[in-house]
N, C-alpha and C positions, 0 to 999 in steps of 0.2 A: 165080522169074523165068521167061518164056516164052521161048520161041527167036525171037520177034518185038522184043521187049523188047531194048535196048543197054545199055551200062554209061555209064553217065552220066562226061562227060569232066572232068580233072581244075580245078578254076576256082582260082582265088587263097585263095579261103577253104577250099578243101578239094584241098589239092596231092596231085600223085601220089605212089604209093609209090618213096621214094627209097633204096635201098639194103638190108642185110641182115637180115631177120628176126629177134625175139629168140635164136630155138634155131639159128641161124647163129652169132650174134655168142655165144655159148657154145662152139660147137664149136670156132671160129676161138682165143677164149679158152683152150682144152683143147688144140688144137695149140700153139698158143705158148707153154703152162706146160712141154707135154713136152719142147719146143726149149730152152727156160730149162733145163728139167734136163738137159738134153742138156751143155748149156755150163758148167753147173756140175760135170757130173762131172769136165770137164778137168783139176778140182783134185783130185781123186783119183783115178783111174785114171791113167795114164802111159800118152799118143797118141802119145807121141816124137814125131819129125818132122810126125805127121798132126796134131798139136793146132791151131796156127796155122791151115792152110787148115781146115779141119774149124769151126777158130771164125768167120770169115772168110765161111763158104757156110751157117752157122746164121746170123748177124748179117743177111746180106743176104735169106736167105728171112722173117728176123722181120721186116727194115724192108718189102719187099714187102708180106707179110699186111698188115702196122697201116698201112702208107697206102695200099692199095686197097681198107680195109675200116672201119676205124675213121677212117680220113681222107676217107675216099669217093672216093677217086682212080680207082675202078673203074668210079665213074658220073657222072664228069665229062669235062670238057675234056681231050682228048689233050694238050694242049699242058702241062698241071700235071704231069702225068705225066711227061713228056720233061723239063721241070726239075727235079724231084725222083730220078729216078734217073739225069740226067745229073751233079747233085750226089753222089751216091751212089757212081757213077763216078770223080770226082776224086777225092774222098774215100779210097777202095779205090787209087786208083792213089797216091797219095801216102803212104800207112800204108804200100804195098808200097815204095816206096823209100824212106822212113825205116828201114825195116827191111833194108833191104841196106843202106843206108849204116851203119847202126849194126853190121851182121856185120862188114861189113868192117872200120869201124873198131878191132872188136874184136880181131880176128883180129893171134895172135901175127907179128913182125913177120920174115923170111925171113934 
């Protein structure tokens, strides 16, 4: 191609390039197997009090990758974006207060 030459624009029959390459969607793949084994060791190793938030800040960086990468949330509408990790948000704030409620409930009584 000459430096006079353009790149021909994207038309209907031949759309542009939307999203991550194959050897991205590999590596992205490769990160989130080591996170998966990250969250499976919890069951053997002993995080004591770190397991919880530790599983909590894994769960939330895995939903991140897979939906602005394998959902394409990355190359879309801000607005899909803002509902899905605004669900994400409730989600996270609700599991943390079923979990104080349930300490508490557990908790010997004074």
């Amino acid at each position: 191609m000459s430096a006079t030459e353009t790149t021909p624009e994207p038309t209907a029959s031949a759309p542009a390039h939307h999203g991550p390459s194959p050897r991205e969607y590999v590596q992205i793949a490769l990160a989130l197997a080591v996170l998966t084994a990250l969250e499976i060791s919890t069951y053997v190793v002993d995080f004591g009090p770190l397991a919880i938030p530790m599983l909590i800040g894994l769960m939330t960086i895995k939903f991140v990758m897979v939906a602005n990468f394998f959902m394409h949330l990355k190359f879309d509408n801000a607005m899909y974006s803002r509902m899905l990790y605004g669900g994400l948000g409730l989600a996270i704030s609700l599991y943390a207060v079923t979990l104080t409620v349930m300490l508490f409930a557990s908790a010997p009584a004074l």
